[in-house]
N, C-alpha and C positions, 0 to 999 in steps of 0.2 A: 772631321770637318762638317759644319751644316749644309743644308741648303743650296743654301746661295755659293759657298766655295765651292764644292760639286758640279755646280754649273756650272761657274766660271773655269775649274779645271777641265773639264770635259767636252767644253760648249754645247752642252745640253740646256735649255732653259729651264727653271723650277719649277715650272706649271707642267712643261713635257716631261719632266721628271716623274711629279705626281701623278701626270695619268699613267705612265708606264709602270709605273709599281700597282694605281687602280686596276689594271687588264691584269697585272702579272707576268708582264714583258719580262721583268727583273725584279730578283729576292727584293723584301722589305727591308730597308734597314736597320742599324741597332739603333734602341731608342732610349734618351737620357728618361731620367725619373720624372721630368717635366712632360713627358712624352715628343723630344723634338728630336728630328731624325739624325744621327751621325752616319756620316759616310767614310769609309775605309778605303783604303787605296784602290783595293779589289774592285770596290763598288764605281768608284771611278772610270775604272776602266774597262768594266761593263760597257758603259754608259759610253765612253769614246768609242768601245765595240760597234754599241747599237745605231749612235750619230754615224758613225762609218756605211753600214749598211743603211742607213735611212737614206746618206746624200747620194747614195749610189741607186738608189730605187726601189730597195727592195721592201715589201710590203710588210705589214706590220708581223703576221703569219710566216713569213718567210724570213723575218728578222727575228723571231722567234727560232724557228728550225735552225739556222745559223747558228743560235745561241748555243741551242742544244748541240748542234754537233761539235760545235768547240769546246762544250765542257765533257763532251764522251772521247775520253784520250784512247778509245778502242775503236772509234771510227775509221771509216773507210773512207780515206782523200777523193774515191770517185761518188762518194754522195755528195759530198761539196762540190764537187765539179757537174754534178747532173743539175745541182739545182743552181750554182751562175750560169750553166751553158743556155738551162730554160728561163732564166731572168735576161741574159743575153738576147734571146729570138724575141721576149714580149719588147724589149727594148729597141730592136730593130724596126719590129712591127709597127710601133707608136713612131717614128724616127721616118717611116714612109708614110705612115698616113698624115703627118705634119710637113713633110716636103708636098705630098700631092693638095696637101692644105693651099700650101703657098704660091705651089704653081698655078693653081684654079684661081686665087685671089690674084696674084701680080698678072696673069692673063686678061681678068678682068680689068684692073684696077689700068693696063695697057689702052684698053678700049674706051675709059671713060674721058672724056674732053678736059675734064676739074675745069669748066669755066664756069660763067653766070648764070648758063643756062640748068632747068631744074632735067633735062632729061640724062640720066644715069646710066649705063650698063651694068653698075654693080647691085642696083637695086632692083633691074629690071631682074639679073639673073636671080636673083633672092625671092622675087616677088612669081616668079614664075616656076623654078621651085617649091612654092611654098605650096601653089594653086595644083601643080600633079602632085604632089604627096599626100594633096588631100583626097585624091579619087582615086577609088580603089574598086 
């Protein structure tokens, strides 16, 4: 299959295609006399592999390592698991400091009047912010 069906089977796009075989995410594939790429079932499902691991978070580096350990049929199930358990805690991590995001903004956002008038608390706390970070 080209290209474009590779994508569409996989739901990888062809441009994310391209750069993942530019890095070396994933082998090249076979290429007709024309030089256009064919893709094989295997390749496919690579590729639904790596769209897996990408929607889940895991970095390109780490989508690599995944890679490798599933194609080492002599791996140990607990290097798989050290490395979700430590994608799990950065996930968490990013997960509080996006809740502590929201509570400092909707606390804010509490205190602002949203009338006519131009005085703010969301800009005050922004603008006050802005002025200790710069003294050091």
């Amino acid at each position: 299959m080209n290209i474009g069906q590779a994508a569409t089977h996989s739901g990888v796009s062809a441009k994310m295609i391209r750069y993942y075989e530019s890095i070396g995410l994933i082998e090249p594939p076979a290429r007709t006399a024309a030089q256009y790429r064919v893709y094989a079932d295997d390749d496919v499902h690579t590729l639904r592999f790596v769209r897996r691991a990408r929607d889940l978070g895991f970095s390109l580096e780490e989508t690599r390592e995944l890679i490798a350990l599933w194609r080492d049929r002599s791996r140990a199930s607990a290097d798989v698991k050290k490395l979700a358990m430590a994608h799990i805690r950065d996930l968490e991590a990013k997960a509080a400091e996006l809740k502590a995001m929201a509570d400092t903004l909707r606390h804010l956002a509490a205190h602002c009047h949203g009338d006519h008038r131009p005085e703010c608390p969301i800009l005050a706390d922004f603008a006050a912010q802005a002025s200790t970070q710069g003294k050091a």
